[in-house]
C-alpha positions as CSV (number, residue, x, y, z in Angstrom):
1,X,0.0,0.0,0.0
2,X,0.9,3.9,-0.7
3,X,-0.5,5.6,2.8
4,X,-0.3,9.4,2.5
5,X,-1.8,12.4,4.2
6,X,-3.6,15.3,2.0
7,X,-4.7,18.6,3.5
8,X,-3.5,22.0,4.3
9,X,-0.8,21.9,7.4
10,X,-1.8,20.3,10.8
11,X,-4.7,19.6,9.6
12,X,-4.0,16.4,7.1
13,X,-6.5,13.8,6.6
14,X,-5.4,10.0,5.7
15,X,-5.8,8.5,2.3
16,X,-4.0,6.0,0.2
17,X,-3.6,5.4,-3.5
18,X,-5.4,3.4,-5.9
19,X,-4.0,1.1,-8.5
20,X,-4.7,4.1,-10.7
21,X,-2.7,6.0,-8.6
22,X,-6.1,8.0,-7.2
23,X,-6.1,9.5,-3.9
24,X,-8.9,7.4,-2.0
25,X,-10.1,9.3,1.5
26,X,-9.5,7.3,4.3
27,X,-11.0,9.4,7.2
28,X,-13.8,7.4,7.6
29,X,-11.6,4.6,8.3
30,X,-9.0,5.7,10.6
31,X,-8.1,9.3,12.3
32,X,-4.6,9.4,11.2
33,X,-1.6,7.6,9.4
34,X,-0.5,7.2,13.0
35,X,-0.1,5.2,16.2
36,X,-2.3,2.3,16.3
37,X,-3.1,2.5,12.0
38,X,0.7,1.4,11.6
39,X,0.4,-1.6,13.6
40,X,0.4,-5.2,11.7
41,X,-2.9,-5.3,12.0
42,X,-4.1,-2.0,11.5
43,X,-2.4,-2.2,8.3
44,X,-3.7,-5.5,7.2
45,X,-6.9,-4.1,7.8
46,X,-6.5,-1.0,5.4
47,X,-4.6,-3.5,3.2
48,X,-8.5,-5.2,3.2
49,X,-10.1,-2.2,2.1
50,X,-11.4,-2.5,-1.3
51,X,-10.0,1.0,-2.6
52,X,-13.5,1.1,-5.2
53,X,-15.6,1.6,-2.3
54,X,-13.3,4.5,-0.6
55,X,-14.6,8.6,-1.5
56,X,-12.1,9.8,-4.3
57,X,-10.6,13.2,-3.5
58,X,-11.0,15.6,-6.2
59,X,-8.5,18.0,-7.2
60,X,-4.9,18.2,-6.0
61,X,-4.5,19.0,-2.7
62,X,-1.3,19.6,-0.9
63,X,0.1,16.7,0.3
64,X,1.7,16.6,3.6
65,X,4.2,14.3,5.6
66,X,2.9,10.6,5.0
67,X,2.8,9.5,8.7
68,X,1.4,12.1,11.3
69,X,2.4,12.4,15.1
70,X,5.7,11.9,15.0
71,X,7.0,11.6,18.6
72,X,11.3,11.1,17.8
73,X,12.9,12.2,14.3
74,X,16.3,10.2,14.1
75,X,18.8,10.9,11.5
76,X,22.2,8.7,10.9
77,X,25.2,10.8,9.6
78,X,28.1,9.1,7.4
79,X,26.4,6.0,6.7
80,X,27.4,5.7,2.7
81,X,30.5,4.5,2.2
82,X,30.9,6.6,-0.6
83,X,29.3,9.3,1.1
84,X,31.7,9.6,3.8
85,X,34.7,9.8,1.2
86,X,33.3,12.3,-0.8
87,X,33.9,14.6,2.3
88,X,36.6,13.3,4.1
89,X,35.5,12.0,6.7
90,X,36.0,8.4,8.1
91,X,33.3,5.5,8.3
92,X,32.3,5.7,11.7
93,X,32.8,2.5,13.7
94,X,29.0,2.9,15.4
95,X,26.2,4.8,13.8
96,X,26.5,8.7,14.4
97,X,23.4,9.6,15.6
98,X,21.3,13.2,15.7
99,X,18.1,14.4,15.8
100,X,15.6,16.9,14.0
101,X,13.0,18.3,15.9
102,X,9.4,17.7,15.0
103,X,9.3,21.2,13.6
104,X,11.6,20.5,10.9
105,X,8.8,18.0,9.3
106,X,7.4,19.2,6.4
107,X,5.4,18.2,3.3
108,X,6.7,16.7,0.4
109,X,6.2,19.7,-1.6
110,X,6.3,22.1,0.9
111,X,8.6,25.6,0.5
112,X,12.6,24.9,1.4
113,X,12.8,28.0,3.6
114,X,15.9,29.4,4.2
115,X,17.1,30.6,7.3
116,X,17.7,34.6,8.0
117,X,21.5,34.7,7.2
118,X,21.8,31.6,5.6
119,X,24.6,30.9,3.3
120,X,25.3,27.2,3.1
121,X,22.0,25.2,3.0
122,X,22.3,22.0,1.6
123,X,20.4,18.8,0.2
124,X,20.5,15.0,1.4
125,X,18.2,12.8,-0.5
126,X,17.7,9.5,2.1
127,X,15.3,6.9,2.8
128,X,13.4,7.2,5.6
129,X,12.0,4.4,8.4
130,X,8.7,4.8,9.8
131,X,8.2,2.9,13.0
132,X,4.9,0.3,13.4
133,X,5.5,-0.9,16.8
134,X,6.7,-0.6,20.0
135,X,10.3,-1.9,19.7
136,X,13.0,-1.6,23.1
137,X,16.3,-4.0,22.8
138,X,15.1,-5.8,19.5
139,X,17.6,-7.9,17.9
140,X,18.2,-7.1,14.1
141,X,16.5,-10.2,13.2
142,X,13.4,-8.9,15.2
143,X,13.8,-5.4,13.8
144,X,11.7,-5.9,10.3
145,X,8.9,-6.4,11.9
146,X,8.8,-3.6,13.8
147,X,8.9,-1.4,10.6
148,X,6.0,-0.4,9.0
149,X,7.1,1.1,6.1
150,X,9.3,3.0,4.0
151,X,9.6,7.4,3.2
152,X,11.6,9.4,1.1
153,X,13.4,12.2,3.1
154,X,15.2,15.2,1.9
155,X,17.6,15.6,5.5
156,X,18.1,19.7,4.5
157,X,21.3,21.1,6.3
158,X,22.8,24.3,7.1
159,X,26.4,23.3,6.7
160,X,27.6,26.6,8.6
161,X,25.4,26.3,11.4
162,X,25.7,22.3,11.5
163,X,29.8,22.7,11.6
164,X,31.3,25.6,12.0
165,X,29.1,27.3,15.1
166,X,30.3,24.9,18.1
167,X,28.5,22.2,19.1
168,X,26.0,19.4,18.2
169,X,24.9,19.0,14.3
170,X,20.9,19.8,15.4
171,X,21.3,23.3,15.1
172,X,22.2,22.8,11.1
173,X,19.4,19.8,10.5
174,X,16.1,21.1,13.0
175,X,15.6,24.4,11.3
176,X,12.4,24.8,10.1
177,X,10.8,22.4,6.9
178,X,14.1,21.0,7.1
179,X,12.9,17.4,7.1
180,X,10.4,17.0,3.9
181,X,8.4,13.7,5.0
182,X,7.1,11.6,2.0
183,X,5.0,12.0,-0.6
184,X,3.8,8.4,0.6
185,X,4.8,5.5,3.2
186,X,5.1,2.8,1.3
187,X,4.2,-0.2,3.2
188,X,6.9,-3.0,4.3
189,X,5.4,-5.6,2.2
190,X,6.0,-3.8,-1.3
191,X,9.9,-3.2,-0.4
192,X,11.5,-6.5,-0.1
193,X,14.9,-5.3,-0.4
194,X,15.2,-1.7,1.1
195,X,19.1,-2.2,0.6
196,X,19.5,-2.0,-2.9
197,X,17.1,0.8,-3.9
198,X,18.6,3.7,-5.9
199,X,18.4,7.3,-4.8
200,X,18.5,10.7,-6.9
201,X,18.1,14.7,-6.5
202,X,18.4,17.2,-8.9
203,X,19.0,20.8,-8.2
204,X,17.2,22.9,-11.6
205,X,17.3,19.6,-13.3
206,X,21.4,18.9,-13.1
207,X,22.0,15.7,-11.5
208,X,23.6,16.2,-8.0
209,X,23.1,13.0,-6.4
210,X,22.7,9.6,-7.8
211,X,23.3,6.5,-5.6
212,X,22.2,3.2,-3.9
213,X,21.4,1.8,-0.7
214,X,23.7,-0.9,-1.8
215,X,26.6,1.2,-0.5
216,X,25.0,2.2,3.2
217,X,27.2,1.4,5.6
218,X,24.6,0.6,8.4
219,X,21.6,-1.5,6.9
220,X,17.9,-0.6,8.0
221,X,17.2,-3.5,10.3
222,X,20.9,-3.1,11.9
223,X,19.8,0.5,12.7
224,X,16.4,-0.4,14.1
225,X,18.3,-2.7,16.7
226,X,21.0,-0.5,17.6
227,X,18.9,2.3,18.4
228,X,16.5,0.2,20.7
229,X,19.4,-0.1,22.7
230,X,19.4,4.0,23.8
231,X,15.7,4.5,23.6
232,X,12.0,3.1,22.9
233,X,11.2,2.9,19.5
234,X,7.0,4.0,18.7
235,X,4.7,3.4,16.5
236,X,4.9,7.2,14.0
237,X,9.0,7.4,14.9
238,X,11.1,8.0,12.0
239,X,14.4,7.2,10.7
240,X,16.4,9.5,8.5
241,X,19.0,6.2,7.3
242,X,21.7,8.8,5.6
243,X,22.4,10.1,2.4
244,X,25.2,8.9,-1.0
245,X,27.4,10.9,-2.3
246,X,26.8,14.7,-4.5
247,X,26.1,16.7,-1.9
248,X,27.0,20.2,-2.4
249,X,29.6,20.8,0.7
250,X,31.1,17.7,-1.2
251,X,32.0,19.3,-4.3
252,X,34.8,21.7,-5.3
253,X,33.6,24.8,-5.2
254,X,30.4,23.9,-2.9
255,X,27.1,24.7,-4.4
256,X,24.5,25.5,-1.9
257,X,20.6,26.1,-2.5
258,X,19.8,29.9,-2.7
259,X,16.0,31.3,-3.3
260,X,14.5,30.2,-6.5
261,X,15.9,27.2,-6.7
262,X,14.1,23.6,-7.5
263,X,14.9,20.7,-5.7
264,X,13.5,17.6,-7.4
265,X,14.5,13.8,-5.3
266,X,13.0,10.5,-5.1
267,X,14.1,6.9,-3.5
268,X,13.3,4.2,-6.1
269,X,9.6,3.1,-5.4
270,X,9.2,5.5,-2.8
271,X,8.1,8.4,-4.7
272,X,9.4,11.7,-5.6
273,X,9.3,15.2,-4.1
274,X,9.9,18.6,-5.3
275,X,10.5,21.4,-3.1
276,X,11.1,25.7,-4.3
277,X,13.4,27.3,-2.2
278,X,12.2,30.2,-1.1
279,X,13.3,33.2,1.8
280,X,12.2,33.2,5.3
């Protein structure tokens, strides 16, 4: 299935797509793409719905972040191989792990806003995790089925504030937007390989990234586990699992994203978004 929420921000209703790629309405079935509607069996019981029989959803609404209350955004730095060349740096020899605050979740489509003062924004295409239930010291064998699905995420990053003002990389990754959710969650049942799905973004149609989860470093289920350890996993979290190579502090000079600028990215299956940039 292709869950998604439609609707003008914070106030997104559920749907999910048809075979004809329709938007169906789901409200009358569930509240939310959230908490108890991502469990196994909340899911098999969408996945029962005849989508015939569901309201279609006339014109083209915004779409907003596929999965809706969000409690922990988690983001893994350096976890491409190829990735962590490109700029240097070392394969870490655990997961680095941040955080984006649940302000920085945007639509799909939604503005890229830049920051007052911004001068190095930047663009990390990555698939994303979405959490289905409850999972606390999970082995990685028991970590699939704790996954509902499967996002694209766009992990934007103010390079300047993320390395060069002291501290922790949040301050560069939670402004707001800065985490575009979507345009669907693709349930775990139409992925059955999540590590060898191919990644893209464009910036004004040139090809900046183009990559594979083959080269991740730190493979979904892995992740799943190793976080448990720190902290409870619920159902709506979501993982951010890094990003390949052709991003623009990576490149010689370093482009980064000023207003007027289209971003255009998609994860292999997943869906594509497309983001303006635009001043804040």
């Amino acid at each position: 299935m292709k869950l998604l929420r439609y609707g003008e921000a914070g106030a997104e209703r559920p749907g999910l797509l048809d075979a004809a790629e329709r938007l169906r309405d789901l409200s009358g079935q569930v509240s939310d793409i959230a908490g108890d509607a991502l469990s196994p069996a909340g899911l098999a019981a969408l996945a029962a719905l005849d989508p015939e029989t569901l309201p279609l959803v006339d014109g083209a609404p915004r779409i907003g972040p596929c999965v809706g209350g969000v409690g922990k955004f988690l983001c893994i730095g350096l976890n491409y191989s190829d990735h962590a060349a490109e700029t240097g740096a070392a394969v870490p020899p655990e997961p680095i792990l941040f955080m984006k605050p649940t302000s920085a979740i945007g639509g799909p489509n939604d503005d890229i806003r830049l920051p007052r003062g911004s001068r190095k924004t930047d663009w990390e295409v990555e698939l994303g995790i979405v959490i289905g239930t409850r999972a606390k010291y999970v082995t990685e064998a028991e970590a699939a089925a704790h996954i509902a699905g499967w996002c694209v995420i766009n992990d934007v990053s103010e390079r300047e504030y993320q390395l060069e003002r002291h501290g922790t990389w949040d301050k560069g990754k939670g402004c707001d937007g800065f985490g575009p959710i979507g345009p669907w969650l693709v349930t775990r049942d139409e992925v059955p390989d999540p590590s060898n799905l191919r990644l893209w973004l464009e910036v004004n149609g040139s090809r900046r990234q183009d990559g594979s989860t083959a080269t991740m470093v730190y493979k979904p289920a892995f992740l799943v586990a190793y976080l448990s350890n720190f902290m409870t996993l619920h159902p709506g979290d979501v993982i951010a699992t890094g990003t390949p190579p052709g991003v623009g502090m990576g490149q010689k000079p370093p482009p980064f994203l000023k207003e007027g600028d289209v971003v255009t990215l998609g994860v292999e299956g997943l869906g594509v978004q497309r983001q303006h940039v635009a001043a804040d």
